[in-house]
C-alpha positions as CSV (number, residue, x, y, z in Angstrom):
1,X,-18.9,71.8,-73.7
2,X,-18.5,68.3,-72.8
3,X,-15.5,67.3,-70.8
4,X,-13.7,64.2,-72.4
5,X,-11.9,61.4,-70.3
6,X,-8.1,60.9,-71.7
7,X,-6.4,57.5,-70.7
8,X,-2.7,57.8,-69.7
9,X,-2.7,54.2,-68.8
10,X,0.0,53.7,-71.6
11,X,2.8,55.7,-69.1
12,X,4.2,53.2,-67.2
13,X,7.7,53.7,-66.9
14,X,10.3,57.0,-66.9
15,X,11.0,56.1,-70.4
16,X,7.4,56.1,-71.6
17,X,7.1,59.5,-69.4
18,X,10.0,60.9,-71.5
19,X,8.4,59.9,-74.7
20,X,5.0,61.2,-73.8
21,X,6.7,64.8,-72.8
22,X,8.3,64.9,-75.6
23,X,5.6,63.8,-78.7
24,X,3.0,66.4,-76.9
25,X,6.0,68.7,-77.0
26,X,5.9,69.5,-73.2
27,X,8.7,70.4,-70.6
28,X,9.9,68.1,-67.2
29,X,9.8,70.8,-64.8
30,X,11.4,68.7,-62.8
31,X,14.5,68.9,-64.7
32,X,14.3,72.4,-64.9
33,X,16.5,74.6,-62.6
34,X,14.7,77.5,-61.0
35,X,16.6,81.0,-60.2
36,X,15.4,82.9,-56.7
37,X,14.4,86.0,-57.0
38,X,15.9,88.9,-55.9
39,X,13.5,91.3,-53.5
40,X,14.5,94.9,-53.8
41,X,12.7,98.2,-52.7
42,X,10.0,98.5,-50.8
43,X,9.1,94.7,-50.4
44,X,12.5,93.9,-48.4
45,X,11.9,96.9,-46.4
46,X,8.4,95.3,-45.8
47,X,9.7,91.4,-44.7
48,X,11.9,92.9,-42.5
49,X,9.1,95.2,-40.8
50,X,7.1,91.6,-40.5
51,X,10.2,89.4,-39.1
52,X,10.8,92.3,-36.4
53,X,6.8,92.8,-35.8
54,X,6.6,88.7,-35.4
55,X,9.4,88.8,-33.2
56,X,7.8,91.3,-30.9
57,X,4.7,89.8,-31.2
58,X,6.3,86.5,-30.0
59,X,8.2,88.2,-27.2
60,X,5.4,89.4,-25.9
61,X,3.5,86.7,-26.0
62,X,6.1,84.4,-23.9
63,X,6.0,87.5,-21.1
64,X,2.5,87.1,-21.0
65,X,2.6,83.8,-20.1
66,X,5.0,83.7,-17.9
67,X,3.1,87.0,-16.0
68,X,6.1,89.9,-16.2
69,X,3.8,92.1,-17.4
């Protein structure tokens, strides 16, 4: 299979952009608005075990260096 160069070279402005998404029938993602998820169960259970375990770790870490323990 032989991999074929395509030249773009004719988008050179936002217009052309818009004209090129919309003849190859693509979507501006850009334009797009994007919903967060929502973390339920067992996974928000799980970042909140990591952001306490980091914590920790990070409190530890600063007695270390400054020799409490």
């Amino acid at each position: 299979m032989e991999h074929r160069k395509i030249d773009y070279s004719f988008i050179k402005s936002q217009s052309d952009w818009d004209k090129f998404l919309k003849s190859e029938g693509l979507h501006d993602y850009e334009k797009i608005r994007v919903k967060r998820a929502k973390v339920k169960g067992w996974v928000k259970f799980a970042f909140w075990f990591l952001r306490a375990y980091v914590t920790i770790m990070v409190v530890i870490i600063a007695l270390g260096f400054l020799h409490i323990l």
